[in-house]
N, C-alpha and C positions, 0 to 999 in steps of 0.2 A: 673698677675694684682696686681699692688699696693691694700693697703688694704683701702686705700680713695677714689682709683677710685672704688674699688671694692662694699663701699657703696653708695658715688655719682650713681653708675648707676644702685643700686638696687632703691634707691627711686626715680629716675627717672623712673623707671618701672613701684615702686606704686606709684607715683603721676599718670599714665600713666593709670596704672588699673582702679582707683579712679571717673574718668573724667566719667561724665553722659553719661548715652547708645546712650541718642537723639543724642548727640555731636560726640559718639564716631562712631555712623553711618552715621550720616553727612559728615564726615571728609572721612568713607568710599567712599561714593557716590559721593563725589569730585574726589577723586582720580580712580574711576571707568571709561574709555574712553567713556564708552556708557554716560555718564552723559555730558559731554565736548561737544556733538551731539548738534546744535543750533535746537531749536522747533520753531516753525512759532508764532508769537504772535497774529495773528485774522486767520480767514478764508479766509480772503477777499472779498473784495464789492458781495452782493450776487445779481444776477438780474435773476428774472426766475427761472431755472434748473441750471445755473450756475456760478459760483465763477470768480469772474476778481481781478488780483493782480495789481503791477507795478510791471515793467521789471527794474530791479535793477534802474540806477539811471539818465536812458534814461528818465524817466516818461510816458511812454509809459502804457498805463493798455492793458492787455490782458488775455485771457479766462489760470483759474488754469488749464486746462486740452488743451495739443495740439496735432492733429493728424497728428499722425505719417506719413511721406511718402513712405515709403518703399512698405507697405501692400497693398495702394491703387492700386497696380498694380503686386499683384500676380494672380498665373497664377489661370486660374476657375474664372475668375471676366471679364466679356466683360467691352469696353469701358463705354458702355452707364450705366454698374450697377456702376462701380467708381466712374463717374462722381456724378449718383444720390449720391452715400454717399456721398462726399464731402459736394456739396448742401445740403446734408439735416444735416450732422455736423455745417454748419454756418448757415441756419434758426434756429435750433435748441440754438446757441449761442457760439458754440466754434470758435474763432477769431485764432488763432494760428496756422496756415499751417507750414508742417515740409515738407523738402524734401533735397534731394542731388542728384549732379552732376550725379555722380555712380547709381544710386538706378537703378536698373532693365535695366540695359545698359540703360541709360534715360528716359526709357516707363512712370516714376513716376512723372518724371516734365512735360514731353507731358500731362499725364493726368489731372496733376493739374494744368495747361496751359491752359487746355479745360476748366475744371472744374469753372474756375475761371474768364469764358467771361458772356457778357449781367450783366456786371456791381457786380459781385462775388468778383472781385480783389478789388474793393473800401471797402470791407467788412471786410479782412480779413489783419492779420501782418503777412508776406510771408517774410518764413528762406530757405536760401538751403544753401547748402555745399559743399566745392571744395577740391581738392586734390592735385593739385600742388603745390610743392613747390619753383619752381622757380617764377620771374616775368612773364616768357613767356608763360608757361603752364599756372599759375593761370588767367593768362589775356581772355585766348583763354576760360580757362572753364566756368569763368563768362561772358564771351561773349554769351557762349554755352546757358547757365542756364536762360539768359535773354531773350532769342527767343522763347527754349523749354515751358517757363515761360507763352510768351506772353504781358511781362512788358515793361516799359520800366525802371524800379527798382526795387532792391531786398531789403526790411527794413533790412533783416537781414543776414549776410554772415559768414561762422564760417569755420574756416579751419578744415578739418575733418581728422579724425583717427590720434589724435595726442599722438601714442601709443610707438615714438622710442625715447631717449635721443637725437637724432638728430636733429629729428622736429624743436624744435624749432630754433635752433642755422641755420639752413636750409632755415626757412621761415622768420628769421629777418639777414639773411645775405644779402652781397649785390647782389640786381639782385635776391632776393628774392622775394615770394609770398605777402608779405606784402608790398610794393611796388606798386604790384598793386592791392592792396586793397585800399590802400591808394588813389591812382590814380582814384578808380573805383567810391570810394567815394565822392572825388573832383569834378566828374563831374556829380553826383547825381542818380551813375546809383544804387548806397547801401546807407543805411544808418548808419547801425552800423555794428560793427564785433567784434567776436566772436571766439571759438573753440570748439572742442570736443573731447573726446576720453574716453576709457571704459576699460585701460588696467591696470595699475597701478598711484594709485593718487602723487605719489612722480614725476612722468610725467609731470603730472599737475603743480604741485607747481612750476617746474622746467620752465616750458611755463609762468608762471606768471613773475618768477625770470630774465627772458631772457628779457620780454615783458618790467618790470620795469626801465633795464638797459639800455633800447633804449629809455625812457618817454612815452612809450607806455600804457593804462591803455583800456583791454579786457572792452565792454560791457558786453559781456556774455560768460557763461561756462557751456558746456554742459557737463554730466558725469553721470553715473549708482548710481543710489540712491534706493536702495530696502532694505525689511528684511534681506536677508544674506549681504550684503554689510556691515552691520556695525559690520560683527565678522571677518571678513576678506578682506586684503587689503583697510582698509575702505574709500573711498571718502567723507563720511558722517563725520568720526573723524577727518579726516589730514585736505582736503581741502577746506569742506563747510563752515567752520572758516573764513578762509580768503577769501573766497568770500562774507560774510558778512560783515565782516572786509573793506574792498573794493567798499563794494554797488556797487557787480555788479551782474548782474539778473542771476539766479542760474536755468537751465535747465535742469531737473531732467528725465533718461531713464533707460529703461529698470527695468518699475520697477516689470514685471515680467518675465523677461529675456526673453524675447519673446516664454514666457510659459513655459521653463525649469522648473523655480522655483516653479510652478504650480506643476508639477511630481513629488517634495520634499512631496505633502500631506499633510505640516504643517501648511498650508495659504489660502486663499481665492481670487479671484481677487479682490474683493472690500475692504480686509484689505490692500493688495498690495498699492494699490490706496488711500487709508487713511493714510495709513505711509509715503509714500511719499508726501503728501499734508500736514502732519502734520509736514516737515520739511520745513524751510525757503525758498521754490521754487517757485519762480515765473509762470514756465509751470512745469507739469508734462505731456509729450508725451507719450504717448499709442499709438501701432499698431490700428489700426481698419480693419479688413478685411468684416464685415458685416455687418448688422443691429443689432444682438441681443450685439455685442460689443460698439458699438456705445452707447445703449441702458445702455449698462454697466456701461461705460463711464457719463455717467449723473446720473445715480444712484448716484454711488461714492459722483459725487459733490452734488447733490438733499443732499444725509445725511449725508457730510461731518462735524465734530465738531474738531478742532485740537485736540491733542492725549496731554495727560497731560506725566509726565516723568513715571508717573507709568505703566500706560495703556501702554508705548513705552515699559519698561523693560518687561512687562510680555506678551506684540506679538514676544519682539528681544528669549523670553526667551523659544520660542515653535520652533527656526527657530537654535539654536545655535550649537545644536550638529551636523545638518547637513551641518551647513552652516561653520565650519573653516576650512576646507579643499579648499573652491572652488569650491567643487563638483557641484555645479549648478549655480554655475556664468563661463559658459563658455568662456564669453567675456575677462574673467579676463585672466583665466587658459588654455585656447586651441586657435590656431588662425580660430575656425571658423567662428568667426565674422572679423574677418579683412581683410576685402576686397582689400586694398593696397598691403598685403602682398601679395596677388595671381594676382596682376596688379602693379606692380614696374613703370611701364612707365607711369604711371598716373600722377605719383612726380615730373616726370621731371628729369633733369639729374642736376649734380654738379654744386654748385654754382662757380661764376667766380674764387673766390679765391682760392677755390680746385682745379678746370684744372690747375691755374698758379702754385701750390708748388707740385701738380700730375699730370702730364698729362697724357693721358690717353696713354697705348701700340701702339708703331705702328708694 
């Protein structure tokens, strides 16, 4: 080193030294990812027991907390107790029905189909999810979802597990799933649509990138927003940006891994549930399988207060060591939650332009 650079970059150093601690930690916390995480700036409209947002930039308002479909129809739960929860989640105040095509070979949208007669259905914003990626498949499963349903429309439709780099490129090709959504749209049988998926957020972005290219603009994205998520593969640092960014309504799951992250020991459900309400999401879905959850479920929102950046750093800072690996975001790191993986035929087969440049062996 020259003997000018040599003192050029010594006092660049002490000027560097010099600079106020307030300044010099600021600059820290800027550059920290957990800082870059967008915080919810109110609670949302409170009525009751609980919290109502807007669905990104639908203007739709609907209850902070929506129950999950999956659970309402696990096994040990008769007909008639599901249904009671349901019912007694929308007396209660949660407006946000979740459900999918797949969920329990259909039993979840039959029961929320029941659930949801003698005038339930005018009460509530009803999402379900499909898995095809073709036109023909996706057409047949929201045909499916409408009956199971009992509607004669679905406010909210989101392609689901949208977990492979192909996905997208699949579902906006031609003679693709989007297609008939489009279509399904048009004739007023949905209203908005949507996506989801739980595996990696570069996925995501990538389903965004795809959607732009076509003049496409997602109403909503659903994705895993908890404690360990923002130390690894984070959906909270890469993508929740640009869905702010977007204005489009941010559907926050899994936010305690369907109890995994509970066996971490580091968290509570109702912090679970604060940290995801204290990021910019419009629903936070929770399983519910019983009463004392449900129960839970309004707690949460009852003494919800958004989380300031500090209160965030020091829940993210009890969750850290266990959470960079993965080890309890199964969703991320194992395909037990990927239920296309283990049902391929559900996708539907090659778009047209694939049979023409591969056709298939004969």
């Amino acid at each position: 080193m020259k003997r000018r650079d040599f003192f050029k970059t010594a006092a660049v150093c002490t000027a560097a030294s010099a600079l106020p601690t307030a300044f010099a930690q600021e600059t820290h916390k800027e550059n920290d990812p957990m800082h870059q995480i967008p915080l919810a700036s109110s609670p949302g409209t409170r009525k009751g027991d609980m919290l109502y947002r807007t669905l990104g930039r639908t203007g739709e308002n609907v209850s902070a907390i929506g129950m999950g479909g999956f659970h309402i129809a696990k096994h040990g739960l008769t007909d008639e107790q599901s249904i009671a929860l349901v019912r007694s989640a929308i007396d209660r105040g949660i407006t946000f029905m979740d459900n999918s095509w797949d969920y329990n070979e259909g039993q979840s949208e039959i029961l929320m189909g029941k659930a949801l007669k003698d005038g339930y259905r005018q009460k509530v914003f009803l999402m379900t999810k499909i898995d095809g990626r073709t036109k023909e498949t996706a057409e047949r499963q929201i045909e499916t979802s409408l009956e199971r349903l009992q509607t004669d429309h679905i406010d909210l439709v989101q392609h689901h597990e949208i977990i492979r780099f192909d996905d997208p490129d699949r579902i906006f090709a031609e003679s693709g799933a989007m297609e008939a959504c489009l279509a399904a749209k048009k004739a007023g049988k949905i209203r908005y649509i949507g996506f989801t998926g739980h595996k990696d957020p570069h996925i995501h972005l990538y389903m965004l990138k795809v959607a732009a290219e076509h003049g496409f603009h997602f109403d909503t994205v659903q994705m895993p927003l908890n404690v360990m998520d923002a130390h690894f593969r984070s959906f909270a640092q890469m993508v929740l940006p640009e869905l702010v960014k977007q204005d489009i309504g941010v559907l926050g799951m899994k936010s305690m891994g369907d109890g995994v992250i509970l066996k971490s020991k580091t968290v509570s459900p109702i912090e679970c549930l604060h940290y995801a309400l204290s990021l910019p999401t419009s629903v936070v879905i929770t399983g519910i399988e019983k009463q004392e959850i449900l129960d839970q479920a309004f707690e949460a929102a009852k003494t919800f207060q958004p989380m300031n950046r500090d209160q965030i750093a020091q829940l993210l800072a009890k969750t850290k060591e266990v959470a960079m690996a993965g080890k309890y975001e199964l969703f991320k790191t194992s395909s037990h939650f990927d239920s296309t993986a283990k049902h391929p035929d559900w996708l539907g087969g090659d778009s047209p332009t694939v049979q023409k440049l591969a056709p298939p062996s004969t």
